[in-house]
PANU-811473 format. One line per field, with one value per residue (C-alpha): residue in three letters; residue number from 1; x, y, z. Coordinates in nm, 4 decimals, padded with zeros to 6 digits. Last residue first. Layout:
<rs>
type (ALA,...)
seq (NUM,...)
px (X,...)
py (Y,...)
pz (Z,...)
</rs>
This chain:
<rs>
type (UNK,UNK,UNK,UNK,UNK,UNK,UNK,UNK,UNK,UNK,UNK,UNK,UNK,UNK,UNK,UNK,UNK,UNK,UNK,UNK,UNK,UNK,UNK,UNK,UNK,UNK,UNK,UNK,UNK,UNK,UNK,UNK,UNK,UNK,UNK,UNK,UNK,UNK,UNK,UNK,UNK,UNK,UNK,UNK,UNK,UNK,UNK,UNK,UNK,UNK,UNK,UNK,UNK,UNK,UNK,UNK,UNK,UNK,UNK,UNK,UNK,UNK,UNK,UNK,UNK,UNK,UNK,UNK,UNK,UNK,UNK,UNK,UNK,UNK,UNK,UNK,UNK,UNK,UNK,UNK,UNK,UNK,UNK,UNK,UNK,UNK,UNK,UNK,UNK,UNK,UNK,UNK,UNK,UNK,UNK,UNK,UNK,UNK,UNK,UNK,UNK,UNK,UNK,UNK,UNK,UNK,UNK,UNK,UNK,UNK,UNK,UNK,UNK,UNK,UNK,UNK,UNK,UNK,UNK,UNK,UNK,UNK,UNK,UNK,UNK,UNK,UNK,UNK,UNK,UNK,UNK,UNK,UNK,UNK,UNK,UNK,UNK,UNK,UNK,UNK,UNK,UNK,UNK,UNK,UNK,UNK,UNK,UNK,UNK,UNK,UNK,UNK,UNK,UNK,UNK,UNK,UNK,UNK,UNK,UNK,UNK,UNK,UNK,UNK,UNK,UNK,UNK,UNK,UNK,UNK,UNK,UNK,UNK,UNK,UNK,UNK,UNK,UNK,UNK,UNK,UNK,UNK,UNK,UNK,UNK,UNK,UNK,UNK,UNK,UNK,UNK,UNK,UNK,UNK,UNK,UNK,UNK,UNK,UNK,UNK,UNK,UNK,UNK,UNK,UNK,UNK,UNK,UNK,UNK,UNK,UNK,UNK,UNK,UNK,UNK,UNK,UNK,UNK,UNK,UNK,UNK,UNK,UNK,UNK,UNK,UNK,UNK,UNK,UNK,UNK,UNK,UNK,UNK,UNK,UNK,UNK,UNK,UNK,UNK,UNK,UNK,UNK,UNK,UNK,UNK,UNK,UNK,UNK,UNK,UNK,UNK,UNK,UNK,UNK,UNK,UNK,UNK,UNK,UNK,UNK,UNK,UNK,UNK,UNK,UNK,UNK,UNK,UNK,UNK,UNK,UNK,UNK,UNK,UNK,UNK,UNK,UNK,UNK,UNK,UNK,UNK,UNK,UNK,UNK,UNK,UNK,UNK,UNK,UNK,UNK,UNK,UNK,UNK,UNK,UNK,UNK,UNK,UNK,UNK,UNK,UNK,UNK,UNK,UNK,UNK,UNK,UNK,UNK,UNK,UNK,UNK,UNK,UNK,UNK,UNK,UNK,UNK,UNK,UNK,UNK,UNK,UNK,UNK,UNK,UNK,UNK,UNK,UNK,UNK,UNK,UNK,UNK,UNK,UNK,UNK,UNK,UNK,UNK,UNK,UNK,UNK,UNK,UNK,UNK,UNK,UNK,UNK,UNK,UNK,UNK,UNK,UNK,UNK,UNK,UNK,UNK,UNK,UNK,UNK,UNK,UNK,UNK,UNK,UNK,UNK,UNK,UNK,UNK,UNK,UNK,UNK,UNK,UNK,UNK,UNK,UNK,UNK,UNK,UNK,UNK,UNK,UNK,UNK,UNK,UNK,UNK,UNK,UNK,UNK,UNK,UNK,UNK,UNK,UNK,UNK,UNK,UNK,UNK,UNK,UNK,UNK,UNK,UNK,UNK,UNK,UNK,UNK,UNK,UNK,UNK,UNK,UNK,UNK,UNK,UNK,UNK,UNK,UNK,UNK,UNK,UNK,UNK,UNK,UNK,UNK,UNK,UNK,UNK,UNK,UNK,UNK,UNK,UNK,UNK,UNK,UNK,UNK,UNK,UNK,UNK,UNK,UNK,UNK,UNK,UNK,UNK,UNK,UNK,UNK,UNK,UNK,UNK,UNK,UNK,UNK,UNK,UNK,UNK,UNK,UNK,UNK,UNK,UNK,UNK,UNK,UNK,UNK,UNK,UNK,UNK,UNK,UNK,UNK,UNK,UNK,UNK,UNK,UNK,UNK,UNK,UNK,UNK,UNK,UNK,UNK,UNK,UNK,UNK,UNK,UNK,UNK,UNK,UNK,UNK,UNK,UNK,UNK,UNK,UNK,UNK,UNK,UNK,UNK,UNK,UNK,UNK,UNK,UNK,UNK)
seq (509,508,507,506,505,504,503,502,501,500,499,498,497,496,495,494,493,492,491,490,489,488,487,486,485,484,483,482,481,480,479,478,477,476,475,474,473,472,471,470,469,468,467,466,465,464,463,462,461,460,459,458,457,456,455,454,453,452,451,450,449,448,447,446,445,444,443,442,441,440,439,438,437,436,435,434,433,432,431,430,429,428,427,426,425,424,423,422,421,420,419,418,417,416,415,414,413,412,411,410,409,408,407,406,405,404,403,402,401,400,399,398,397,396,395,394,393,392,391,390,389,388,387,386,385,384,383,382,381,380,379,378,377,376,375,374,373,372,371,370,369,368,367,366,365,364,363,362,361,360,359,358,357,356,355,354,353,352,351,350,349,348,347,346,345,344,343,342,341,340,339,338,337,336,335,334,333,332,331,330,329,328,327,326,325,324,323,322,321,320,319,318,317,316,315,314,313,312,311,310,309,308,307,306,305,304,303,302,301,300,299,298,297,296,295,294,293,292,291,290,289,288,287,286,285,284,283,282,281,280,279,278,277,276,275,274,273,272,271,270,269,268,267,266,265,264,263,262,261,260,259,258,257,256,255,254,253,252,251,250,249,248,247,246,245,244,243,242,241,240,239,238,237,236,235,234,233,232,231,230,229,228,227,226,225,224,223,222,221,220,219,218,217,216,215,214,213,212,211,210,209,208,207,206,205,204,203,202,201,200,199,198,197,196,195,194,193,192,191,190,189,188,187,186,185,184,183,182,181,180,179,178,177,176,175,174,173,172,171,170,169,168,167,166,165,164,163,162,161,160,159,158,157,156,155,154,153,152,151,150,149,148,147,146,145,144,143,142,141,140,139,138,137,136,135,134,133,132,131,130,129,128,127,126,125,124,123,122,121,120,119,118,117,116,115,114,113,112,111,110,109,108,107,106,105,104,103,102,101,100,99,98,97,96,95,94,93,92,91,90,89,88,87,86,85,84,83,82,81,80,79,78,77,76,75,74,73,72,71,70,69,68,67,66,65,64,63,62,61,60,59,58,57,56,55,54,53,52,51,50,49,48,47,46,45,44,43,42,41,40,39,38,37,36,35,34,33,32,31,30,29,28,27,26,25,24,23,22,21,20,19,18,17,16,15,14,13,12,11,10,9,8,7,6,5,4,3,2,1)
px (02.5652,02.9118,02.7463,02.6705,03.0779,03.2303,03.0756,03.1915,03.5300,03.6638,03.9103,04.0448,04.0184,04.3411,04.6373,04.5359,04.5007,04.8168,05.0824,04.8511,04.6667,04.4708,04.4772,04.8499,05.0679,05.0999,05.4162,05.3299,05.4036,05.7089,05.6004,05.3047,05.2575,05.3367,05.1016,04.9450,04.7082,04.5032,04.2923,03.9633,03.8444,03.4604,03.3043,03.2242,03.2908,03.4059,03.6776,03.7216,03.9696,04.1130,04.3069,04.6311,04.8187,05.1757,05.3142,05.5777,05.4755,05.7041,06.0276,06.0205,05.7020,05.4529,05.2903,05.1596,05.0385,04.9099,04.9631,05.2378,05.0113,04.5829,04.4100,04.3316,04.1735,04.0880,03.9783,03.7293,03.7532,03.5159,03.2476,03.4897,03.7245,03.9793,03.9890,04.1907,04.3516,04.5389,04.5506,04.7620,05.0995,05.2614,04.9031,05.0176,04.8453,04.6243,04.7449,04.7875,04.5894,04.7996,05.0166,04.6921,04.5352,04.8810,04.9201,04.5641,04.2238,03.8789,03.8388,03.6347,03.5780,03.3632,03.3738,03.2078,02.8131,02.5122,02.3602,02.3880,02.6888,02.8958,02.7477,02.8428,03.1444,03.2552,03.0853,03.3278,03.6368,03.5592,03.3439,03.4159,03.1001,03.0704,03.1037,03.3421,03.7153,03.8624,03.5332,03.4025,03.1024,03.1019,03.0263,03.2151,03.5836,03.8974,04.0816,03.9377,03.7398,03.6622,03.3165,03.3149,03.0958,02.8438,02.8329,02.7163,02.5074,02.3156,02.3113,02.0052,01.7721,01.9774,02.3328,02.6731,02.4634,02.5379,02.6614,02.5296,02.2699,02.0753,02.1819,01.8209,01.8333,01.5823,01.7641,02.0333,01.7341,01.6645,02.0399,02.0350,02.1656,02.4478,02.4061,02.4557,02.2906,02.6307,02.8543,02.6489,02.4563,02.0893,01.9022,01.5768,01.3292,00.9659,00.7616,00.4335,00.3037,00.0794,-00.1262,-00.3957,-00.1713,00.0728,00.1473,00.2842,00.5315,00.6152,00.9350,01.1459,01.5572,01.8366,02.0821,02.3922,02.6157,02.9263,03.1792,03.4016,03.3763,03.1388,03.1692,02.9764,03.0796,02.8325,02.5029,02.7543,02.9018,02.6677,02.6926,02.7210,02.6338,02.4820,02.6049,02.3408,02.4250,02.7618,02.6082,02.4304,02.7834,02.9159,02.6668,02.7374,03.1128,03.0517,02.8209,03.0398,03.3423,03.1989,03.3850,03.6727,03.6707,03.9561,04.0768,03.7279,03.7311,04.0731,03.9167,03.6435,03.8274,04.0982,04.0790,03.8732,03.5899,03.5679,03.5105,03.2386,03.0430,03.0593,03.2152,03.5117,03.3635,03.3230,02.9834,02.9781,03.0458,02.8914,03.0444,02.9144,02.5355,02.6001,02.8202,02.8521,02.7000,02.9437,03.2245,03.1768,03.1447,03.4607,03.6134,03.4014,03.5722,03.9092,03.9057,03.7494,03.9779,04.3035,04.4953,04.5329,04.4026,04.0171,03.8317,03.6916,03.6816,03.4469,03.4517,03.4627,03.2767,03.4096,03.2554,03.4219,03.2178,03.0637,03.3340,03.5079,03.8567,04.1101,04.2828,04.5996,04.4931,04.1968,04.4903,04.7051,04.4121,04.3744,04.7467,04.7347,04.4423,04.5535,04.2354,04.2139,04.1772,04.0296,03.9832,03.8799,03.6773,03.7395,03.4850,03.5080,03.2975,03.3338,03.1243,02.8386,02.7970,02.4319,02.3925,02.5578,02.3201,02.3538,02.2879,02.1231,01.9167,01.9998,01.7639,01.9703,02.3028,02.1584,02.0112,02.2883,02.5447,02.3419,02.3173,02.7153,02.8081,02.5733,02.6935,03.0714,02.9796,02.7917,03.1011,03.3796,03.6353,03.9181,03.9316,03.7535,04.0335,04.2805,04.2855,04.4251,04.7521,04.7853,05.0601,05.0846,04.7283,04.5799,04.7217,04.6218,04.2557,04.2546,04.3525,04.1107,03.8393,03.9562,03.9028,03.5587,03.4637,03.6210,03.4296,03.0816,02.8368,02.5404,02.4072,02.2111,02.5145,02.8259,02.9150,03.1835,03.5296,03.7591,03.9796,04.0351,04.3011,04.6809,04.8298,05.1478,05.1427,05.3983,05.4938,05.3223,05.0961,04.9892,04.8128,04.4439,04.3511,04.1933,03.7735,03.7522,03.5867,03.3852,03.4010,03.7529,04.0443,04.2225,04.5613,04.7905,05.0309,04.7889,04.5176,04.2775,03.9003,03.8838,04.1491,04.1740,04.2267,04.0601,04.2266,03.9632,04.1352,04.4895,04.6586,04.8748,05.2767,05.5144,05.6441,05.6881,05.5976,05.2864,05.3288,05.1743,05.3325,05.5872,05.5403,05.8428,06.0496,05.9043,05.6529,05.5163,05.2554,04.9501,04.8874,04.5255,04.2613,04.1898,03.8579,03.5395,03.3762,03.0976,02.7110,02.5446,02.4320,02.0563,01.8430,01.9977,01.7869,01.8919,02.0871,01.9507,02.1864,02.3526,02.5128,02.8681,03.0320,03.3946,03.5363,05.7171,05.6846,05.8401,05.5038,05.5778,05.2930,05.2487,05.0302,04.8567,04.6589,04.4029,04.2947,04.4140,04.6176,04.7944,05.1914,05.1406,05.3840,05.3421,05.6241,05.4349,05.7067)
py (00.3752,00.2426,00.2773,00.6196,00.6648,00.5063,00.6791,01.0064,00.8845,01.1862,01.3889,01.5565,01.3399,01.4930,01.2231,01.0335,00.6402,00.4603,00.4439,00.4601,00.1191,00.0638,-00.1145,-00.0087,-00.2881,-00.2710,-00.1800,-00.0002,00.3514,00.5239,00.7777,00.9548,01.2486,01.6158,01.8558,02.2059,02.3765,02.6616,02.8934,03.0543,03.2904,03.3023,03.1258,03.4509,03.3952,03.1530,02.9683,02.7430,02.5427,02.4654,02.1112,02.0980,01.7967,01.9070,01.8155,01.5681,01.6286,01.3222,01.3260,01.0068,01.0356,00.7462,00.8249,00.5681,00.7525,01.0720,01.2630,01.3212,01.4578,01.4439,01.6556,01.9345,02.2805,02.5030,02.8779,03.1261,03.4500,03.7136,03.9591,04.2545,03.9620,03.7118,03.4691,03.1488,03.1245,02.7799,02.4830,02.1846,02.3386,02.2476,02.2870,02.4973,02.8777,02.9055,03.0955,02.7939,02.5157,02.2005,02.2122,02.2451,01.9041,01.6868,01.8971,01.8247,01.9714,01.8695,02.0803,02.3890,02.6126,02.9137,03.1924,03.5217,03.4093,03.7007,03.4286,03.7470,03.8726,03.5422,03.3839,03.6923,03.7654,03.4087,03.4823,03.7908,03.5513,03.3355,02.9993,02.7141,02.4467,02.0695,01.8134,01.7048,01.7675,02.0576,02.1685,02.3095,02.4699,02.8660,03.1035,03.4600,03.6350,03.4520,03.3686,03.0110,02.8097,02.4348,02.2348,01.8072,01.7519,02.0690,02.0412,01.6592,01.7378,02.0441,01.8473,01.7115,01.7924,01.6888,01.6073,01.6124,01.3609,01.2802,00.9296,00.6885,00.8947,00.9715,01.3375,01.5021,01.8331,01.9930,02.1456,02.2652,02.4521,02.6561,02.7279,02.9066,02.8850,03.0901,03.1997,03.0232,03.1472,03.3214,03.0472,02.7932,02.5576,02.5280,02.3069,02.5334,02.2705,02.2754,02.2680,02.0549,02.1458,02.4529,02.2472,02.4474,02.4900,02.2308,02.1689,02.5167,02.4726,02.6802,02.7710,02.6384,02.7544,02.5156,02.7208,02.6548,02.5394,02.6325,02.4403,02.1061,01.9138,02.1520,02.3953,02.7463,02.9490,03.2509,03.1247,02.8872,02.6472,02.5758,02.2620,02.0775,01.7474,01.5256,01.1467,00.9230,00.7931,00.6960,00.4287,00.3235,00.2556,00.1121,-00.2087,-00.2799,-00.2651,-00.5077,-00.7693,-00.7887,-00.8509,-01.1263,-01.3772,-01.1711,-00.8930,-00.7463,-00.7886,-00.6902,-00.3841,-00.2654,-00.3379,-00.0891,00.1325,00.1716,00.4550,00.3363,00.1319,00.3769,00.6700,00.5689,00.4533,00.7529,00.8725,01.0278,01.2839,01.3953,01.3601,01.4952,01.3746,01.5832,01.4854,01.6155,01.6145,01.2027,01.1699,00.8059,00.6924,01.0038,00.8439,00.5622,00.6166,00.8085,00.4800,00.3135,00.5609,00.5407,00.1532,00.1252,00.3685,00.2387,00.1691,00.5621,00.5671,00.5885,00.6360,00.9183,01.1998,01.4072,01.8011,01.6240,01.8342,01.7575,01.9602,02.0203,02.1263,01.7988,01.6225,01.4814,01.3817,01.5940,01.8204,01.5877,01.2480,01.3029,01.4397,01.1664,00.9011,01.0656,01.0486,00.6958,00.5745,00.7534,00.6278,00.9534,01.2106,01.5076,01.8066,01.8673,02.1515,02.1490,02.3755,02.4560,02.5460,02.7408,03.0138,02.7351,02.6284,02.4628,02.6393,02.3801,02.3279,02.0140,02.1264,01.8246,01.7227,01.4487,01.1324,00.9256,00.9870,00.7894,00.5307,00.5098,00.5008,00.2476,00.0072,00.0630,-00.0660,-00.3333,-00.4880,-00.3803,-00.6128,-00.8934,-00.8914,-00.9601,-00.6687,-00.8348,-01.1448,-00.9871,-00.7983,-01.0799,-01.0205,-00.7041,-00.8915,-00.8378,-00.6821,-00.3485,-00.2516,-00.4839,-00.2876,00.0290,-00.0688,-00.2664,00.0670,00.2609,00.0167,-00.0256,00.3253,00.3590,00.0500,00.2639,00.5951,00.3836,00.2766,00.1411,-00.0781,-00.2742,-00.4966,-00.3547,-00.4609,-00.7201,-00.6499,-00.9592,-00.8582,-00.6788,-00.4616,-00.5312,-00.4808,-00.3188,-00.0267,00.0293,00.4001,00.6305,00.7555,01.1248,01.2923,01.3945,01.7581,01.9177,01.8802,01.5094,01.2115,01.0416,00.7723,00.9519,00.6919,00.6216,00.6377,00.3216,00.3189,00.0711,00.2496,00.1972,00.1111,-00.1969,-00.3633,-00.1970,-00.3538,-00.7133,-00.9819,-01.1780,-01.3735,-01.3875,-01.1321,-01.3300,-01.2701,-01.1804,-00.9034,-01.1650,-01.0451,-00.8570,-00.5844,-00.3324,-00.1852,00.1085,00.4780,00.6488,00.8578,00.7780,00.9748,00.9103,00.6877,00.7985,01.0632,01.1421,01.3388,01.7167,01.7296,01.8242,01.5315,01.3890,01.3907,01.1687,01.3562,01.3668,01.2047,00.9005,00.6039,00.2862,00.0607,-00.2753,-00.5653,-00.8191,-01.1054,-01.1733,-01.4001,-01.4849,-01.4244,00.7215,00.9496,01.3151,01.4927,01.8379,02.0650,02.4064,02.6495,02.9111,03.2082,03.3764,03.7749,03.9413,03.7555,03.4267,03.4093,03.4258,03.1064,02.9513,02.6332,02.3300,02.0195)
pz (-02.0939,-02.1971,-02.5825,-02.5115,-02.3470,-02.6225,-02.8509,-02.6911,-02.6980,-02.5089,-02.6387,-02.3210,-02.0103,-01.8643,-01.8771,-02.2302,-02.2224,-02.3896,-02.1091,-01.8480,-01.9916,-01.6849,-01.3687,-01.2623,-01.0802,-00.7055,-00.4828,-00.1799,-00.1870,-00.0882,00.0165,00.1497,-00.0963,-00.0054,00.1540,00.0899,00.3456,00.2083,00.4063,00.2257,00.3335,00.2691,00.5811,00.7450,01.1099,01.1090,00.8967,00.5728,00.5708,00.2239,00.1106,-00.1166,-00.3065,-00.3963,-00.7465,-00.8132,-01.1676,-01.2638,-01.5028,-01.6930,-01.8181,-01.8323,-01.4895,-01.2659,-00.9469,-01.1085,-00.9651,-00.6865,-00.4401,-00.5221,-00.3338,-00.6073,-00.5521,-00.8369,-00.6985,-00.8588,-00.6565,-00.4926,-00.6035,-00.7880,-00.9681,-00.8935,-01.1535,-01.1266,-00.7716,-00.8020,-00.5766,-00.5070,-00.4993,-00.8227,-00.9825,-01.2879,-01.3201,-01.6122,-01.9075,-02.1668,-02.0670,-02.1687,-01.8693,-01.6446,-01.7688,-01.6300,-01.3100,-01.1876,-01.2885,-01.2100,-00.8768,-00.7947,-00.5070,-00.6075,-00.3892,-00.2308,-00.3095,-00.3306,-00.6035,-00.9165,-00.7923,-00.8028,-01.0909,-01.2885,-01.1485,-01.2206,-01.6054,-01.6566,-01.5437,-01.8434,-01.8564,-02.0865,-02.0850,-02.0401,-02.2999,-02.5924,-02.3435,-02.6089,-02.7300,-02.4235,-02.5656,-02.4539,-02.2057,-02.2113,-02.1800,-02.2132,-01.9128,-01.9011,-01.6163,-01.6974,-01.7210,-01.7285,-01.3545,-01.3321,-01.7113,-01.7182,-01.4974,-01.6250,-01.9671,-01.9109,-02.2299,-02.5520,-02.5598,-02.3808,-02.1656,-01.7830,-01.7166,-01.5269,-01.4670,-01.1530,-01.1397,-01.3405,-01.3041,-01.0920,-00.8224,-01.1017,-01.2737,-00.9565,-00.8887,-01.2122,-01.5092,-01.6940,-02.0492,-02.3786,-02.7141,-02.8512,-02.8143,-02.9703,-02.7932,-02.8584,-02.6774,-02.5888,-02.3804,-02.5178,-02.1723,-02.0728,-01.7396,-01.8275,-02.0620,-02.2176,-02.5575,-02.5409,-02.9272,-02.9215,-02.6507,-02.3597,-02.3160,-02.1006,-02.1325,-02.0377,-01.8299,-01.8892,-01.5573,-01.3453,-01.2155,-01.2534,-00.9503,-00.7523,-00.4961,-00.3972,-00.1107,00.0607,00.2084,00.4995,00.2376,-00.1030,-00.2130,-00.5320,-00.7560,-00.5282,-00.4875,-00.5753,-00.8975,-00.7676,-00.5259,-00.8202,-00.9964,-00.6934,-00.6780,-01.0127,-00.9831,-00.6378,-00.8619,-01.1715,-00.9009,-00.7260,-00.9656,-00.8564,-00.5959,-00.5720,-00.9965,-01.0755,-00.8882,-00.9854,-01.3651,-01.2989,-01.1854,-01.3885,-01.6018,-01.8989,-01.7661,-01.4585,-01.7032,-01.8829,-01.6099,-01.4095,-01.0654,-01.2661,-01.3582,-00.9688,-00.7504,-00.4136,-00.0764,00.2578,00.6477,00.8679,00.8563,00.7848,01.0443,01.0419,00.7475,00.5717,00.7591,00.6295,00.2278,00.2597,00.3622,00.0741,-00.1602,-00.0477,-00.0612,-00.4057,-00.5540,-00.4213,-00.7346,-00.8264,-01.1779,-01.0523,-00.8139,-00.5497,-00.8153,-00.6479,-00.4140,-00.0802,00.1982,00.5492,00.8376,01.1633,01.4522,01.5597,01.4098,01.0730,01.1665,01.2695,00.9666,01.0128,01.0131,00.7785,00.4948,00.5852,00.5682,00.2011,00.1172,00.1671,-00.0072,-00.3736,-00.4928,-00.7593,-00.4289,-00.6500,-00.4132,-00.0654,00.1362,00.4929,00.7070,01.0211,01.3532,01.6586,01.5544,01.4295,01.0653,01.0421,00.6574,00.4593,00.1604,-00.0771,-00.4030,-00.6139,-00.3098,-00.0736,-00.0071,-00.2966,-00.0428,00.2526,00.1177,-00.1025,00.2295,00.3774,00.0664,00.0181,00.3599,00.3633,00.0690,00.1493,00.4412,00.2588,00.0283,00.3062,00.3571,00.4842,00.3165,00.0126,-00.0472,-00.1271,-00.4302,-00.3755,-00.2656,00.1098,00.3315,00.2466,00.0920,00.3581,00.6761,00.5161,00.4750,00.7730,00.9584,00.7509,00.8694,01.2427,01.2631,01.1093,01.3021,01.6449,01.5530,01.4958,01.2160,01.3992,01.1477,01.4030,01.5035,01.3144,00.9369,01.0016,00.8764,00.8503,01.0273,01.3510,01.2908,01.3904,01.7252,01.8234,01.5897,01.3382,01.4163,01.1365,01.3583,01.2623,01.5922,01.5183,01.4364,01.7390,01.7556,01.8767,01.7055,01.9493,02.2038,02.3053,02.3736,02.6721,02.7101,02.7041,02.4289,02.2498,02.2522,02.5650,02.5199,02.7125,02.4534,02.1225,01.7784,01.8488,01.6413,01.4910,01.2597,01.3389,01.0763,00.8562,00.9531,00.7084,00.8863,01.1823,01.5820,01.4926,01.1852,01.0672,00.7682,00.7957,00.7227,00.6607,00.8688,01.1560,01.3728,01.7361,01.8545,01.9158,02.1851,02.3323,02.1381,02.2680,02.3839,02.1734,02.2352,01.9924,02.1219,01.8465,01.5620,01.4310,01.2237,01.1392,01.0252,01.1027,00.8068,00.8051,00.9441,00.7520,00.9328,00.7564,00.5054,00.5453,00.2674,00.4101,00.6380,00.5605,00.5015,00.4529,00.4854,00.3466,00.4939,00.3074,00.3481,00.1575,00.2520,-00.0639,-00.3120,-00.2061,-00.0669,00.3186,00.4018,00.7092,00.7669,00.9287,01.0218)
</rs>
């Protein structure tokens, strides 16, 4: 049920969503070269099965039944309730089966002939991934999702993602287009197939950009990532992931990832962290939506000052960088510097000449005036609501889409707005606004509390002709979710990634 609410400043608007539902090796195939969009249908999609009040496994004739290997998913290209199905993702937001479906996915995954990434493997994918996560232990993973498939998967999608600049640019926007802009997902699987259930799945004129933080103390990382992974193969001028903190080395080894990994995957596992890790380094750092919206993970960025040095006299090309990082030396860089960064990291230095990254991924927004070090997290920057208008005026932009923040970091930041609905409005100045947006519901998944956040995830649409109005959609969390055990200490590790164990993190690198 949708219920319109008109609560934000100025021209937002909001819609709140209540979600009442609950190794077999493979040919490998090179990854083709996409350089332009297959012809996708913009008709309406046909009818799935309707709602429950919870979502159910599939199931064939015994709940306990093993999927019969290969089971196909779709017979002559009907669904199973009979209509046909588009070749192509359509333009209307999909129908949300929650119905048990008469036929379970084709497993185990093969990586398509050519490494022609299609609609109905991407289908078949999520539904094996939801299928598995119900019915499976996540050790048995690799029974669905053989290794020389994720292989192939991942090598693709890096090919694919390396090529990309720092600031991914989304100018191609067309008057019947849209643009959804997500938050942190955290591996919560289920509430991210909601979220591509209901917006309609990535299309000809409906671009996806995800703002990071893929993996990670939700016990679906891997999963949500790789399905993310697919669509972007699939539409790869579509559909645009960037890097979170959480895509990094250090992080992963402390927050679950890396041990969810190695508890799918096995003996194997060493091999499949790896092969994620360079996949990470790959992922760009920003975009820019349509000339006039900027998002990133965490936000803004120094600038690192070149001057020329006085050992280089005669040689234009060497440059002394300017580290210094007190309060009163800082100012905002530009999108020139961020172009040239250096993103291939591991993960991005507090320290010395690259810290662009690191401050694109780690930096928060605070109601106090000015640029400074963010001493609270160790890396990254503090930026006030005169720097916003700053950025803002000085790049002609009307909004800066952020993430980085759930309900656990905004209780410690005194005079922020909490993130019971998924989103908060942080500085609204002369230029435009500065706006958090989280996609995470009910974060995070293991909490040590007693009383949980229960907080709303939220996604923003953002609408022709201008691009800059943001609408916001907030949704509840799928429940309840499948029983698993955590993959990290939750009980012991901090909520928000304050304090970090810097030493830690150069050793981790």
């Amino acid at each position: 049920m949708l219920s319109e609410t008109d609560d934000c400043p100025t021209s937002s608007s909001t819609t709140t969503i209540t979600a009442t539902t609950a190794n077999t090796p493979s040919a490998i195939s090179p990854c083709p070269h996409q350089s332009h969009l297959p012809s996708i249908s913009n008709g309406s999609p046909p009818p799935l099965n309707h709602p429950s009040s919870s979502p159910q496994p599939i199931q064939t004739e015994s709940p306990h039944q093993e999927p019969q290997v290969p089971i196909s998913l779709t017979t002559n290209g009907v669904i199973n309730n009979g209509s046909p199905r588009p070749d192509y993702p359509s333009s209307s937001p999909q129908p949300i089966p929650t119905e048990s479906p008469h036929q379970e996915p084709q497993v185990p995954i093969s990586w398509p002939p050519n490494g022609a990434v299609t609609l109905d493997w991407i289908l078949n994918l999520m539904a094996a991934f939801e299928w598995a996560s119900r019915n499976l232990s996540p050790s048995d993973l690799p029974s669905v999702l053989p290794v020389p498939v994720f292989d192939s998967l991942v090598l693709c999608g890096s090919k694919i993602l390396h090529k990309e600049p720092n600031c991914v640019r989304i100018e191609d926007c067309g008057e019947n287009s849209k643009v959804v802009v997500v938050g942190d997902v955290h591996g919560q699987l289920h509430d991210v197939l909601f979220l591509l259930r209901h917006t309609g799945f990535p299309s000809e004129d409906r671009f996806f950009v995800f703002n990071g933080d893929y993996v990670d103390r939700g016990a679906w990382g891997l999963e949500t990532f790789l399905l993310l992974l697919a669509w972007k193969i699939f539409l790869p001028q579509r559909v645009y992931l960037l890097r979170g903190n959480h895509e990094t080395k250090y992080c992963t080894s402390v927050y679950g990832f890396e041990k969810e990994v190695m508890m799918k995957y096995g003996d194997q596992g060493k091999h499949v962290y790896r092969k994620c890790l360079g996949c990470f380094e790959g992922l760009p750092l920003a975009s820019i939506i349509g000339g006039c919206v900027y998002t990133a993970h965490g936000g803004l960025f120094r600038s690192v000052a070149a001057t020329p040095s006085k050992r280089s006299k005669g040689k234009k090309k060497n440059r002394r960088i300017s580290l210094s990082s007190g309060p009163n030396s800082l100012s905002l860089g530009s999108f020139e510097e961020l172009s040239k960064a250096r993103r291939s990291v591991l993960d991005p230095p507090w320290e010395g000449s690259n810290l662009i990254p690191g401050d694109v991924l780690w930096s928060d927004p605070s109601m106090r005036p000015g640029l400074s070090p963010n001493e609270e997290r160790g890396i990254g920057l503090l930026w006030g609501p005169d720097c916003t208008e700053n950025f803002l005026k000085k790049f002609h932009l009307k909004l800066i889409i952020r993430s980085h923040e759930g309900p656990d970091a905004r209780e410690k930041r005194p005079g922020l707005a909490g993130m019971d609905e998924g989103y908060t409005i942080d500085h609204v100045v002369e230029s435009g606004k500065l706006i958090t947006l989280f996609s995470a519901p009910d974060y995070p998944q293991f909490q040590a509390t007693e009383e949980r956040y229960n907080n709303k995830g939220a996604y923003i649409v953002l609408e022709p002709p201008n691009f800059d109005t943001p609408v916001f959609h907030s949704f509840e969390a799928i429940l309840p979710r499948p029983k698993v055990n955590p993959y990290y200490d939750y009980e012991v590790v901090i909520d928000s990634d304050e304090e970090l164990d810097l030493a830690a993190m150069v050793s981790a690198s």
